[in-house]
mmJSON file of the N, C-alpha and C atoms, coordinates in Angstrom:
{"data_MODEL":{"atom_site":{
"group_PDB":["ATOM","ATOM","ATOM","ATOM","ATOM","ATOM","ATOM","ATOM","ATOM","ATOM","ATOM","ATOM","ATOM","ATOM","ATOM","ATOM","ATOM","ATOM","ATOM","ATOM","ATOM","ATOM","ATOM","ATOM","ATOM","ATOM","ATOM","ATOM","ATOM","ATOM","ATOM","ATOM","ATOM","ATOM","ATOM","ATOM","ATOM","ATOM","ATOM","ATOM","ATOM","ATOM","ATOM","ATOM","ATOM","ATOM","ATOM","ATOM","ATOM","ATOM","ATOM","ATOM","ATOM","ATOM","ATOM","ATOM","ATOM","ATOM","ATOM","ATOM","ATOM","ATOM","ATOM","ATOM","ATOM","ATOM","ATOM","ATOM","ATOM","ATOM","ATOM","ATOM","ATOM","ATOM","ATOM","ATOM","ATOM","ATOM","ATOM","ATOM","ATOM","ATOM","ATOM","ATOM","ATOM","ATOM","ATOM","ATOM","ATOM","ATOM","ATOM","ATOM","ATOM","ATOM","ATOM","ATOM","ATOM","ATOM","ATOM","ATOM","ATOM","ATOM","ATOM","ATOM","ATOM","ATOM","ATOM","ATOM","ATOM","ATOM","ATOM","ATOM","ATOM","ATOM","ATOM","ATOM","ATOM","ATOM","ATOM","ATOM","ATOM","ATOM","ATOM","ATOM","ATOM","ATOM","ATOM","ATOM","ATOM","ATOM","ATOM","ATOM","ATOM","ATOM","ATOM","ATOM","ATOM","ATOM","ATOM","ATOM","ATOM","ATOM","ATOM","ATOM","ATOM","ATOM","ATOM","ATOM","ATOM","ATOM","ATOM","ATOM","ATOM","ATOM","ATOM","ATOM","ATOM","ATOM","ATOM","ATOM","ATOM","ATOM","ATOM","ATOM","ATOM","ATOM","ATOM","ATOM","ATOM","ATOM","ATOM","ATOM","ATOM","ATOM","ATOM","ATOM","ATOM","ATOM","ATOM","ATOM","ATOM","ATOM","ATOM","ATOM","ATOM","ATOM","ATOM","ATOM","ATOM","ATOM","ATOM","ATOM","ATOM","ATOM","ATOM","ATOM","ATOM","ATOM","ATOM","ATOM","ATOM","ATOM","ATOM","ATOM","ATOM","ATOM","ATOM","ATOM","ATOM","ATOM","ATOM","ATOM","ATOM","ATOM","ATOM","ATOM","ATOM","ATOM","ATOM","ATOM","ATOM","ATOM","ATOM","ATOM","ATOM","ATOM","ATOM","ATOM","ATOM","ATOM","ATOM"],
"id":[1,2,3,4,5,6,7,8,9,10,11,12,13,14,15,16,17,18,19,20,21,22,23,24,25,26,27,28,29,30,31,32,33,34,35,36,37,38,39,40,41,42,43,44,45,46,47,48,49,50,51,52,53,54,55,56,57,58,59,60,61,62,63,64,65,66,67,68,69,70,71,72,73,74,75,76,77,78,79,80,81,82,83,84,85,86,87,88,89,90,91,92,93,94,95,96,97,98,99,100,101,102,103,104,105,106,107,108,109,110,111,112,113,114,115,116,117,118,119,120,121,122,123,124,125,126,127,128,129,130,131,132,133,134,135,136,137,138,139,140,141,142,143,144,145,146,147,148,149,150,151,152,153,154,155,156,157,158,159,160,161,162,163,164,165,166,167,168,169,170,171,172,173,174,175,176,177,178,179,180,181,182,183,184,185,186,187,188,189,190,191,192,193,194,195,196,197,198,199,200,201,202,203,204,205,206,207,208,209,210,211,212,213,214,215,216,217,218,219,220,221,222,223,224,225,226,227,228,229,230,231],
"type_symbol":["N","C","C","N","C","C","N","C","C","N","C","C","N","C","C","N","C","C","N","C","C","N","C","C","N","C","C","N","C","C","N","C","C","N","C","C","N","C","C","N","C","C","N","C","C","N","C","C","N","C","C","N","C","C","N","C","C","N","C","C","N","C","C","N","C","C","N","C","C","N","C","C","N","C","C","N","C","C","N","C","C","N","C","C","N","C","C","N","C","C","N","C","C","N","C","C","N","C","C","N","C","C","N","C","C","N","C","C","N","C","C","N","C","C","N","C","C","N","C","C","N","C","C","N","C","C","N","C","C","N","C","C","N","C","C","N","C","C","N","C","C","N","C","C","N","C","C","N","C","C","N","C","C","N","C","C","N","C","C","N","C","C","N","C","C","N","C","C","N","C","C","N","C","C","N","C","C","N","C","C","N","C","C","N","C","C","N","C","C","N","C","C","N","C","C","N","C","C","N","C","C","N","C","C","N","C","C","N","C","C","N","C","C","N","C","C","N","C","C","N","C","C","N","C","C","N","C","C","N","C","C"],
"label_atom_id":["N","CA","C","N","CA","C","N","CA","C","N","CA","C","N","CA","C","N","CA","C","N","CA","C","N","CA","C","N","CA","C","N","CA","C","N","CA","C","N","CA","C","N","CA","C","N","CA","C","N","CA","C","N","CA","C","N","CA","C","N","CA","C","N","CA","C","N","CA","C","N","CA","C","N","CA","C","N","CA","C","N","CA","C","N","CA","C","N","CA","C","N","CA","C","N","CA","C","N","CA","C","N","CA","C","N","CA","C","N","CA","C","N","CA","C","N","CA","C","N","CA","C","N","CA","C","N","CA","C","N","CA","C","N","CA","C","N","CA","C","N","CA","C","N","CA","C","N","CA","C","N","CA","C","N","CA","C","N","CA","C","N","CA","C","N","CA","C","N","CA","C","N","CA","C","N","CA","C","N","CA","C","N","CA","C","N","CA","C","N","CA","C","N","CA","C","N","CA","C","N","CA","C","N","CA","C","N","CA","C","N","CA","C","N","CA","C","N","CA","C","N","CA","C","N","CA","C","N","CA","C","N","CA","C","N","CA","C","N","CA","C","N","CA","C","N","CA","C","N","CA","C","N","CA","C","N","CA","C","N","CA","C","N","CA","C","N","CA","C"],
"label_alt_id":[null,null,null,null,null,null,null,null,null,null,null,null,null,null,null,null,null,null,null,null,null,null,null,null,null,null,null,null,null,null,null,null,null,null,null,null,null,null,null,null,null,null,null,null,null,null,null,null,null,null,null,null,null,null,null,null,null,null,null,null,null,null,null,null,null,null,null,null,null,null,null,null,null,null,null,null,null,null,null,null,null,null,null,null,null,null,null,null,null,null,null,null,null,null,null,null,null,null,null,null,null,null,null,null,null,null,null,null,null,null,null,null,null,null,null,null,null,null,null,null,null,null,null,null,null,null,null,null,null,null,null,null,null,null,null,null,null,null,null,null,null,null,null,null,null,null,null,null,null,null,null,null,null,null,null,null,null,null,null,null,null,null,null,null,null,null,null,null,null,null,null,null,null,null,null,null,null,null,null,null,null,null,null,null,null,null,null,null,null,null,null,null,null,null,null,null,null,null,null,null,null,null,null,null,null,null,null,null,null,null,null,null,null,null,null,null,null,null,null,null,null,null,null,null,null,null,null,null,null,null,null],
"label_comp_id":["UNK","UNK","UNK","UNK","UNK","UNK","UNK","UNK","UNK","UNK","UNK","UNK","UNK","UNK","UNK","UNK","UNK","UNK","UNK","UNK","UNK","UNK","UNK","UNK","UNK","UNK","UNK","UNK","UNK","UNK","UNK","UNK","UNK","UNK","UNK","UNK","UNK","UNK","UNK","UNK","UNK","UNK","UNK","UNK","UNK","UNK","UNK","UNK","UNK","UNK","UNK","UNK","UNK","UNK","UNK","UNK","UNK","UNK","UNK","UNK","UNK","UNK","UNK","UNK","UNK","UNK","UNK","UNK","UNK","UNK","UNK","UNK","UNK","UNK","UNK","UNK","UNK","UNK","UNK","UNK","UNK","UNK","UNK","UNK","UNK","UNK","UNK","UNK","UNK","UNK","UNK","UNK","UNK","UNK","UNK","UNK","UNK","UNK","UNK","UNK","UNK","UNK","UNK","UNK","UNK","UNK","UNK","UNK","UNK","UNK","UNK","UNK","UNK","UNK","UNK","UNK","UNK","UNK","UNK","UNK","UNK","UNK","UNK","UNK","UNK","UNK","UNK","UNK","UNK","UNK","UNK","UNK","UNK","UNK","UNK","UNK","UNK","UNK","UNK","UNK","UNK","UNK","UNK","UNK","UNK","UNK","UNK","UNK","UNK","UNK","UNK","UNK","UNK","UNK","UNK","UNK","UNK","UNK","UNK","UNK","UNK","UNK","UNK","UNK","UNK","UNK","UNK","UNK","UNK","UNK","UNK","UNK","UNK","UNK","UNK","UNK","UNK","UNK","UNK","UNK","UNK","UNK","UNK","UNK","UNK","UNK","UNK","UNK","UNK","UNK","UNK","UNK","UNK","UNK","UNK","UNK","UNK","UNK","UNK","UNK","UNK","UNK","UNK","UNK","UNK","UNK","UNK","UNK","UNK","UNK","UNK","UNK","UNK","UNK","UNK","UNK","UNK","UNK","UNK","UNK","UNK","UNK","UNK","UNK","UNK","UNK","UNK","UNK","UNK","UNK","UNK"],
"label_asym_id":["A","A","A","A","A","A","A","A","A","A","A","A","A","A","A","A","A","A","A","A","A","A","A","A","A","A","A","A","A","A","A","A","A","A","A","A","A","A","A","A","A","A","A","A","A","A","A","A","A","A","A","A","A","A","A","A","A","A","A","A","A","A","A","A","A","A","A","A","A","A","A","A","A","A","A","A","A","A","A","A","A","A","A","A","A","A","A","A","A","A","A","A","A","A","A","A","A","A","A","A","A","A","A","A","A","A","A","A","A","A","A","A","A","A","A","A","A","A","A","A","A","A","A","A","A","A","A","A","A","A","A","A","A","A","A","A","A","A","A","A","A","A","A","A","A","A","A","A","A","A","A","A","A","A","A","A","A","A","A","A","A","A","A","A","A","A","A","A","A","A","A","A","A","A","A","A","A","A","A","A","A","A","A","A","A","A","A","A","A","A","A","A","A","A","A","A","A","A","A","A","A","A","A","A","A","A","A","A","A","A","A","A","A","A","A","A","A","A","A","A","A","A","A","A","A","A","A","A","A","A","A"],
"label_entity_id":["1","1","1","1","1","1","1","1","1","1","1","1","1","1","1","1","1","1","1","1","1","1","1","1","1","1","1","1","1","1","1","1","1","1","1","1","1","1","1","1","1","1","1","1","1","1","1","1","1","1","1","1","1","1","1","1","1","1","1","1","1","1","1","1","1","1","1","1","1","1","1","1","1","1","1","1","1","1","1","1","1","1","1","1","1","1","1","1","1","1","1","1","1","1","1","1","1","1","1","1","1","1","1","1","1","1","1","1","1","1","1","1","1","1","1","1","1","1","1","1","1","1","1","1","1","1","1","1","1","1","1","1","1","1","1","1","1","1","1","1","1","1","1","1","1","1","1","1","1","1","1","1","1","1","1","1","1","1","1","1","1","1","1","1","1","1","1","1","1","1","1","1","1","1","1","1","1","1","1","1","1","1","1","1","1","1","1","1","1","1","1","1","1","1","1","1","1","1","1","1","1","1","1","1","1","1","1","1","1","1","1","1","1","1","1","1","1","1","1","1","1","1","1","1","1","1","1","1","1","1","1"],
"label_seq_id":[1,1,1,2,2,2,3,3,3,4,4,4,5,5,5,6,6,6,7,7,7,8,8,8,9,9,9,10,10,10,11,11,11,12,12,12,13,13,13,14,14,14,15,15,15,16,16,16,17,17,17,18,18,18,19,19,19,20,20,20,21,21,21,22,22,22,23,23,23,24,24,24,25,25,25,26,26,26,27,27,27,28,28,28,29,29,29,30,30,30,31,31,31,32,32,32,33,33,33,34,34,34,35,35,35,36,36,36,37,37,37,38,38,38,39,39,39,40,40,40,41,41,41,42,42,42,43,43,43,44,44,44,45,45,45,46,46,46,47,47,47,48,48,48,49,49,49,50,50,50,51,51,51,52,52,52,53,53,53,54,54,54,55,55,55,56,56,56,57,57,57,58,58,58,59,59,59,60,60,60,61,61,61,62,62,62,63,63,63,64,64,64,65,65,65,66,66,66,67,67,67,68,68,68,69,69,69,70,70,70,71,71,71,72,72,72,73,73,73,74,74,74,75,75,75,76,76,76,77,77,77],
"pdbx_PDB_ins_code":[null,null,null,null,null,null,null,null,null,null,null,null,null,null,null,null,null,null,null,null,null,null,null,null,null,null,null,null,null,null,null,null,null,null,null,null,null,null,null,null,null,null,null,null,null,null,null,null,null,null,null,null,null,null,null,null,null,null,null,null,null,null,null,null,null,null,null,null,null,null,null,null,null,null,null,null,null,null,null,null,null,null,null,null,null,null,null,null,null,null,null,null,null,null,null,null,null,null,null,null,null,null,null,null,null,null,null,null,null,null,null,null,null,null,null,null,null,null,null,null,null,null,null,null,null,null,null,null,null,null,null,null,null,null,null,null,null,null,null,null,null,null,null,null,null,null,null,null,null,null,null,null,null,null,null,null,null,null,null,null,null,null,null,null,null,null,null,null,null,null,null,null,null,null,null,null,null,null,null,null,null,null,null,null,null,null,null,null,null,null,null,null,null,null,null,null,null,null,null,null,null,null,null,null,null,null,null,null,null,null,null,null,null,null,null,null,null,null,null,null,null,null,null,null,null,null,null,null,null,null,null],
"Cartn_x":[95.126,95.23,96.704,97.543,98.922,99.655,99.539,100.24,99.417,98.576,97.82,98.977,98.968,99.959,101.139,101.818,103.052,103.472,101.979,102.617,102.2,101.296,101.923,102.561,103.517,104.895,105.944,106.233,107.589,108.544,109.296,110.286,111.332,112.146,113.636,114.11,115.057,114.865,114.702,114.265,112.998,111.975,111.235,109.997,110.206,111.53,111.502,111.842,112.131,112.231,111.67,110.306,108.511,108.237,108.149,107.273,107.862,109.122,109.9,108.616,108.962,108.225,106.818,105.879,104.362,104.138,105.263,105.245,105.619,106.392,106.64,104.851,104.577,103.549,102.589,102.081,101.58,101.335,102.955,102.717,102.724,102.642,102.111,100.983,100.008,98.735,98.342,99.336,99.697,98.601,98.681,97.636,98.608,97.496,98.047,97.998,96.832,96.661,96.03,96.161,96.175,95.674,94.769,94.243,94.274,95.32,95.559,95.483,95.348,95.633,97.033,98.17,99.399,99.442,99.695,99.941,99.129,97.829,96.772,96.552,97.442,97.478,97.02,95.877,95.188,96.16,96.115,97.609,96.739,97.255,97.261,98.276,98.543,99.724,100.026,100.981,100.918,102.156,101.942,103.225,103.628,103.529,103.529,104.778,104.373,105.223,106.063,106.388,106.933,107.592,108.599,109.072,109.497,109.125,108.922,107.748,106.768,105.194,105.243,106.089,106.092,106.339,108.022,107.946,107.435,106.794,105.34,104.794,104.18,103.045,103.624,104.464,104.617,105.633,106.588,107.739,107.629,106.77,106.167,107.262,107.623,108.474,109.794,110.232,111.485,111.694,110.605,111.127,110.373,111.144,111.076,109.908,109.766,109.092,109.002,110.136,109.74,109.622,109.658,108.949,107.913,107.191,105.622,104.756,105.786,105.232,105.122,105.682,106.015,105.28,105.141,103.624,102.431,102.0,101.085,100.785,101.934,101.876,101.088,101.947,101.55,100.048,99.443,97.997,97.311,97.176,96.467,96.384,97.902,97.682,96.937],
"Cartn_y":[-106.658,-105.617,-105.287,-105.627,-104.513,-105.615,-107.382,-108.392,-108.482,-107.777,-107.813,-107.165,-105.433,-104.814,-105.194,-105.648,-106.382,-107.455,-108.305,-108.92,-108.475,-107.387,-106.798,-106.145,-105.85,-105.129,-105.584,-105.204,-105.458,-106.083,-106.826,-108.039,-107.256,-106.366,-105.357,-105.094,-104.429,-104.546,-103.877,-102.193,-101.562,-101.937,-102.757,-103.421,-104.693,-105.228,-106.137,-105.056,-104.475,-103.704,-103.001,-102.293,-102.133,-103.136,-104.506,-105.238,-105.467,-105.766,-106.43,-104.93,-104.079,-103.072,-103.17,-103.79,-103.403,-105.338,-105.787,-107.429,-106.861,-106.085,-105.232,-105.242,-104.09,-103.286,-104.415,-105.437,-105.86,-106.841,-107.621,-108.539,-107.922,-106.611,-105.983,-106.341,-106.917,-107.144,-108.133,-108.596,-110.076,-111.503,-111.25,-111.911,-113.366,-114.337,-115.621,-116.945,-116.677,-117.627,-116.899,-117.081,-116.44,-117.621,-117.229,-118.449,-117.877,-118.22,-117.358,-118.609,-117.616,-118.592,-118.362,-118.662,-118.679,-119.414,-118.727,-119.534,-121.216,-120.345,-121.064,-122.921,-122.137,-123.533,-122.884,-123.406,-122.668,-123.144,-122.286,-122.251,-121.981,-122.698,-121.824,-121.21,-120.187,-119.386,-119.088,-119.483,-119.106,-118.245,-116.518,-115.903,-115.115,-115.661,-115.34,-116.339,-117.54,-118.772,-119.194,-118.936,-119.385,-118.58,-117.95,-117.607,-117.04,-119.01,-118.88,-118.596,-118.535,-118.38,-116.767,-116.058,-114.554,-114.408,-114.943,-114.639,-115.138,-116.216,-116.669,-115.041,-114.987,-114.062,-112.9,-112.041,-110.455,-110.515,-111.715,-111.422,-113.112,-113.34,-114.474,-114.924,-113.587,-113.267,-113.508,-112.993,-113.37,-115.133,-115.407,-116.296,-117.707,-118.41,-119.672,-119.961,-118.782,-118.881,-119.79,-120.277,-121.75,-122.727,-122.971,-124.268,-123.842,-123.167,-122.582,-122.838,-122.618,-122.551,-124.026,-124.777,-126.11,-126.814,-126.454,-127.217,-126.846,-125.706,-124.817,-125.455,-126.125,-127.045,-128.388,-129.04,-130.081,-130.767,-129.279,-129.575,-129.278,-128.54,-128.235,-129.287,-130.066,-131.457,-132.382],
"Cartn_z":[84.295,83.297,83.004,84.266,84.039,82.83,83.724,83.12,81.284,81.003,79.507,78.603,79.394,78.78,78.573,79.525,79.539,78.394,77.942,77.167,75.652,75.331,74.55,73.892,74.779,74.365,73.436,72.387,71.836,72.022,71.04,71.966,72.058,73.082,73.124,74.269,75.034,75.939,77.12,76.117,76.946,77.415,76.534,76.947,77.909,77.989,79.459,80.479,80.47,81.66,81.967,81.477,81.543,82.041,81.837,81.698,83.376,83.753,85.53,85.966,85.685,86.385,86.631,85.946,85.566,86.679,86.673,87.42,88.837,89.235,90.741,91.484,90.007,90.895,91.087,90.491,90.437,91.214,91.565,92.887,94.307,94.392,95.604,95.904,94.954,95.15,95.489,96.037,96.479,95.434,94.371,93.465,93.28,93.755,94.069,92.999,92.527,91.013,90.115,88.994,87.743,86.479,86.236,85.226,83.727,82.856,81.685,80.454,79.403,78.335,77.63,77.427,76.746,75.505,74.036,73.068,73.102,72.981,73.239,73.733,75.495,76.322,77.406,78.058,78.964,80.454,80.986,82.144,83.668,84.734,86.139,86.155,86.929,87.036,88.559,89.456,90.959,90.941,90.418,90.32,91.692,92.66,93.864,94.708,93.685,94.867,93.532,92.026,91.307,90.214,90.436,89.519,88.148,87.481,86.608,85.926,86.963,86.278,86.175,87.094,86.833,85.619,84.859,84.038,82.773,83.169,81.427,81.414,82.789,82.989,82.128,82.349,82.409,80.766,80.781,80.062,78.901,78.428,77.511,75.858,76.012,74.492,74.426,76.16,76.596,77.216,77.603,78.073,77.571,77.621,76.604,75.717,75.284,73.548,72.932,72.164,71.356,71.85,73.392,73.823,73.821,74.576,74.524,72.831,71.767,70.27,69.976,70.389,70.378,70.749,71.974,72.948,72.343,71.848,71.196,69.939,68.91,67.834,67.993,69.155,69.539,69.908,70.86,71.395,69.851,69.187,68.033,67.152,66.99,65.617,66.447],
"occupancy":[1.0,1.0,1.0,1.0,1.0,1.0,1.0,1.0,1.0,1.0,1.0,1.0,1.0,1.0,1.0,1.0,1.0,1.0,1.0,1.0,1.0,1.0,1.0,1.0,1.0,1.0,1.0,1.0,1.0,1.0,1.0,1.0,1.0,1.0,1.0,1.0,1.0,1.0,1.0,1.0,1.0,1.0,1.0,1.0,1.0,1.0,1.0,1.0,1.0,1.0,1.0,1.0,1.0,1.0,1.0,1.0,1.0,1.0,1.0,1.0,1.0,1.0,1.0,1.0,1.0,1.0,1.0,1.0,1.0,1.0,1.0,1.0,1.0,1.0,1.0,1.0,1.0,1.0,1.0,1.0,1.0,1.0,1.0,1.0,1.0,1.0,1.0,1.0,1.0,1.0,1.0,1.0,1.0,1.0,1.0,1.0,1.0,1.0,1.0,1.0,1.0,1.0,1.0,1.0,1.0,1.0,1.0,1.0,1.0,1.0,1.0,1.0,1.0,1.0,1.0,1.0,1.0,1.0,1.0,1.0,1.0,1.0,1.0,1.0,1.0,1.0,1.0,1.0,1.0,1.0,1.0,1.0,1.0,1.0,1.0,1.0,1.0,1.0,1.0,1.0,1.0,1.0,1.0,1.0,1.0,1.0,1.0,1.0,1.0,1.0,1.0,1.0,1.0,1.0,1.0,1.0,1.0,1.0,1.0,1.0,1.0,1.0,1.0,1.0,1.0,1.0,1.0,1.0,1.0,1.0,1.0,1.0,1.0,1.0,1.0,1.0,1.0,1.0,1.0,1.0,1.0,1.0,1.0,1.0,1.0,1.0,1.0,1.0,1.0,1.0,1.0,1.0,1.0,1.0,1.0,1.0,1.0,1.0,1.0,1.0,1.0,1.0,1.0,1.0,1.0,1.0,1.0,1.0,1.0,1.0,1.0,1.0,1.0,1.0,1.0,1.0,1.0,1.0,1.0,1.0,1.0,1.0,1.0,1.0,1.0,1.0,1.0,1.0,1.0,1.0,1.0],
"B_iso_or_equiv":[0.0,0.0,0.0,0.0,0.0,0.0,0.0,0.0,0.0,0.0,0.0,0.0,0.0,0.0,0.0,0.0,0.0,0.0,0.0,0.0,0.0,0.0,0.0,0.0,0.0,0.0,0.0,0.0,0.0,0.0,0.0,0.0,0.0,0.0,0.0,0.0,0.0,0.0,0.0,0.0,0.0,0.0,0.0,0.0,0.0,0.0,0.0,0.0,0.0,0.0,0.0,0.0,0.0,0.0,0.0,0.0,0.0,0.0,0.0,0.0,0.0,0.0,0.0,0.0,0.0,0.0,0.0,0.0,0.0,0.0,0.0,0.0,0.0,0.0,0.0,0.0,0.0,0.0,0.0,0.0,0.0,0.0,0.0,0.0,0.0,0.0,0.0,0.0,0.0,0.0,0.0,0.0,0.0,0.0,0.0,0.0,0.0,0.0,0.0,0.0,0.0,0.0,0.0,0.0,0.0,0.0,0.0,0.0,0.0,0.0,0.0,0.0,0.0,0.0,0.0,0.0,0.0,0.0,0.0,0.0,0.0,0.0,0.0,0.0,0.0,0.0,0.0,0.0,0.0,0.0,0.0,0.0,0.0,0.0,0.0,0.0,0.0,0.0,0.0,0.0,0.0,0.0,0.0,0.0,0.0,0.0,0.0,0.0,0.0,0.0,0.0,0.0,0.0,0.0,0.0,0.0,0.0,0.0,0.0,0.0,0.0,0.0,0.0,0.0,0.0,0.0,0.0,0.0,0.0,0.0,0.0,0.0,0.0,0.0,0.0,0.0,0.0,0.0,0.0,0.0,0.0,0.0,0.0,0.0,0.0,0.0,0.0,0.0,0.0,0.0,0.0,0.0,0.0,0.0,0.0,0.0,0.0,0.0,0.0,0.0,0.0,0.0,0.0,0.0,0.0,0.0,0.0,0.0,0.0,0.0,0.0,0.0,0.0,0.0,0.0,0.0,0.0,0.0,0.0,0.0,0.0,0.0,0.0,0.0,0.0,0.0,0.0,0.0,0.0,0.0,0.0],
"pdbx_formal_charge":[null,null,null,null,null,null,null,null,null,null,null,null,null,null,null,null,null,null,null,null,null,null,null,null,null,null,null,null,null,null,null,null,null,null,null,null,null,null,null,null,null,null,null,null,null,null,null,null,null,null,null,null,null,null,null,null,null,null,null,null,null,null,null,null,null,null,null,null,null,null,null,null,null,null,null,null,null,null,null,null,null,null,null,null,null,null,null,null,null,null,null,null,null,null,null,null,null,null,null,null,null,null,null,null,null,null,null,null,null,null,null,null,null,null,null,null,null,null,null,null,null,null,null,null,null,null,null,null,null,null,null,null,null,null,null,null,null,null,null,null,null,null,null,null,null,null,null,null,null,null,null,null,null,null,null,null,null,null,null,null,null,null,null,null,null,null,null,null,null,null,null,null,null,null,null,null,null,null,null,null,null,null,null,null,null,null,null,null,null,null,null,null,null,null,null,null,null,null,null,null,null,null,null,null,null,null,null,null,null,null,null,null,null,null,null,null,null,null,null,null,null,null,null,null,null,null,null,null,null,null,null],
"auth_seq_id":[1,1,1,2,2,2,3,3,3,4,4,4,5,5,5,6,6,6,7,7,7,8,8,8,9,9,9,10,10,10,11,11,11,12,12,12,13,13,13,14,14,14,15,15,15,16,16,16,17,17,17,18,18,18,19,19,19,20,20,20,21,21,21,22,22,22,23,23,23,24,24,24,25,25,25,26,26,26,27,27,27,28,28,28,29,29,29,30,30,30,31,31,31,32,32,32,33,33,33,34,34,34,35,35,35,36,36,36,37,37,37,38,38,38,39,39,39,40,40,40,41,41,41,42,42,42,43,43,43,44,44,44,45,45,45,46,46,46,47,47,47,48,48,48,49,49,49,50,50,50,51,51,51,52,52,52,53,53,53,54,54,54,55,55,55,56,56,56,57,57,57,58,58,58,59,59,59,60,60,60,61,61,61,62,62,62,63,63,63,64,64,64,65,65,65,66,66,66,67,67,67,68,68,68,69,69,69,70,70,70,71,71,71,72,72,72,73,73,73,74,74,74,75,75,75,76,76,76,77,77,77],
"auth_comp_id":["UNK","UNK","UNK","UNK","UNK","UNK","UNK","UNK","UNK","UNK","UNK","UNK","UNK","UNK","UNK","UNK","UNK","UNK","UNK","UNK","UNK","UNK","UNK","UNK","UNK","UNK","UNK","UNK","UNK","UNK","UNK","UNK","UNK","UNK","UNK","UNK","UNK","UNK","UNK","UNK","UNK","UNK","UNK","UNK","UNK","UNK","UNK","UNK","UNK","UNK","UNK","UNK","UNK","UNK","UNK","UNK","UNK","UNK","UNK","UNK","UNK","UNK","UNK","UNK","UNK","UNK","UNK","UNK","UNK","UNK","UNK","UNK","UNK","UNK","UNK","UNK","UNK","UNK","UNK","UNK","UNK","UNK","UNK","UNK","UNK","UNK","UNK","UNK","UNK","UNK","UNK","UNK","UNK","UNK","UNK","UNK","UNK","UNK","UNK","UNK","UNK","UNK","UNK","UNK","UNK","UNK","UNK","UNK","UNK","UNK","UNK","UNK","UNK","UNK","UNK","UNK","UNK","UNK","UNK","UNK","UNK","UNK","UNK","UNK","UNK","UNK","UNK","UNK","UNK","UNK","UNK","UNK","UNK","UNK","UNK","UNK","UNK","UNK","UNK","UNK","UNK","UNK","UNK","UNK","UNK","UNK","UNK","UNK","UNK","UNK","UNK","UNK","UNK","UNK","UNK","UNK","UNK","UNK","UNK","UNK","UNK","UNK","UNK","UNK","UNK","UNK","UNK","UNK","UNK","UNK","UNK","UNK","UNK","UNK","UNK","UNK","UNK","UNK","UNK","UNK","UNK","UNK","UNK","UNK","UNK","UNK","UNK","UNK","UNK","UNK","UNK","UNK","UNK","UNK","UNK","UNK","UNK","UNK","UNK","UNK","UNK","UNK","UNK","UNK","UNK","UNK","UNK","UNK","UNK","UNK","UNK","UNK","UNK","UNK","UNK","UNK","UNK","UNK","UNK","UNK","UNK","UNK","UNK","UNK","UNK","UNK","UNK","UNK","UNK","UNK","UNK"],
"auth_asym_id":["A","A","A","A","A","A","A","A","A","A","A","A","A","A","A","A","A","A","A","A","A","A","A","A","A","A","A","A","A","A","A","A","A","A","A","A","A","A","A","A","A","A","A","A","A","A","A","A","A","A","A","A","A","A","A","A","A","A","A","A","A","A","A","A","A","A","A","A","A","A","A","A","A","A","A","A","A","A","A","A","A","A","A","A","A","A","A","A","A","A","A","A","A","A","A","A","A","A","A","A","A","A","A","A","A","A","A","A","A","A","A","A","A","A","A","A","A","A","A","A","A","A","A","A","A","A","A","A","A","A","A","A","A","A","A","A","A","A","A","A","A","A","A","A","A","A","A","A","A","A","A","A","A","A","A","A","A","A","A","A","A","A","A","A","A","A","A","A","A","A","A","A","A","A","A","A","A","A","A","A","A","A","A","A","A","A","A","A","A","A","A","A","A","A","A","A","A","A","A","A","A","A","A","A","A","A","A","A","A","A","A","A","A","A","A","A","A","A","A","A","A","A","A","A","A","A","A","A","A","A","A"],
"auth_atom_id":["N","CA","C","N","CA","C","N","CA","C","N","CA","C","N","CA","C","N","CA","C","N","CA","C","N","CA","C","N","CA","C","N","CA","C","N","CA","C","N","CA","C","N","CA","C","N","CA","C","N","CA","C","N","CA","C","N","CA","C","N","CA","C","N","CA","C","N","CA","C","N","CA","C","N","CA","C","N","CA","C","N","CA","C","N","CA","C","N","CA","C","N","CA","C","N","CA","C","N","CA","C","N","CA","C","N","CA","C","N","CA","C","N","CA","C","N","CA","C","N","CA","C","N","CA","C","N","CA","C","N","CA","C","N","CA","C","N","CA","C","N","CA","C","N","CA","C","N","CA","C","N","CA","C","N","CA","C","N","CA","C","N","CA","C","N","CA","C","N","CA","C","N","CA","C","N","CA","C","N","CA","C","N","CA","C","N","CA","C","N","CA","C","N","CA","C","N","CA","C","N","CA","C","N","CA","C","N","CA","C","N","CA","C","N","CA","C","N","CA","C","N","CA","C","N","CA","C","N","CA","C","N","CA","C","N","CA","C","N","CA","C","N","CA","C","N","CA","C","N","CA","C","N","CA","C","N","CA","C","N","CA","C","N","CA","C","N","CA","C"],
"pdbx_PDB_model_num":[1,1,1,1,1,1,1,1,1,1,1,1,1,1,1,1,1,1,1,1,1,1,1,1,1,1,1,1,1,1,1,1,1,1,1,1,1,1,1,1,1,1,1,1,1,1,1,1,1,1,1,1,1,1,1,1,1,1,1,1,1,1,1,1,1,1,1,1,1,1,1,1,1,1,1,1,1,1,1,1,1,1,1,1,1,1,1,1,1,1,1,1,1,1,1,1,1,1,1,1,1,1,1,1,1,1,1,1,1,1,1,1,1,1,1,1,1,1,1,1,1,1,1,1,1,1,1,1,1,1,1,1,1,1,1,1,1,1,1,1,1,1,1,1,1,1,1,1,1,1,1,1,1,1,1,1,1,1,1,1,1,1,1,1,1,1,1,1,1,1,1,1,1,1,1,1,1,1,1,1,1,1,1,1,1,1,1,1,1,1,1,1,1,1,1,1,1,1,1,1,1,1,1,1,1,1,1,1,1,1,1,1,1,1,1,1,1,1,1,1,1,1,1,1,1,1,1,1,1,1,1]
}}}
C-alpha cells in the first residue's frame, strides 16, 4: 500500500523525499519479494537485498524512467 502511494506522487523533490520515507517504513517489514507491474513489465522485486529494486519500487519517476519507457515500447511492438 505505502510503495502504491509512493509512486503516485509527483515528479519534485518533496515527493522523493516522501517517497525515501514511506520506503524506510516500509522495509521495517522486512518484505522480501515484491511482485509488481512497472510501465507495464511485470517485475520481481527483492527490495530488501537490492537497492536498486528499492528504488523502481518507491521512486519509479526518479529513477531511470526512460529506460523503463523504452523497454515498455519494446515489449508492446
Amino acid at each position: 500500500m505505502l510503495f502504491g502511494l509512493a509512486q503516485i506522487l509527483p515528479k519534485n523533490i518533496i515527493s522523493f523525499k516522501i517517497a525515501l520515507i514511506l520506503r524506510k517504513i516500509t522495509l521495517r517489514n522486512k518484505v522480501k519479494i515484491i511482485d509488481q507491474t512497472q510501465f507495464d513489465l511485470k517485475l520481481r522485486l527483492f527490495p530488501m537485498d537490492n537497492l536498486c529494486d528499492r528504488f523502481l519500487l518507491f521512486v519509479p519517476k526518479f529513477f531511470e524512467y526512460d529506460e523503463f519507457q523504452l523497454m515498455s515500447m519494446f515489449k508492446r511492438g
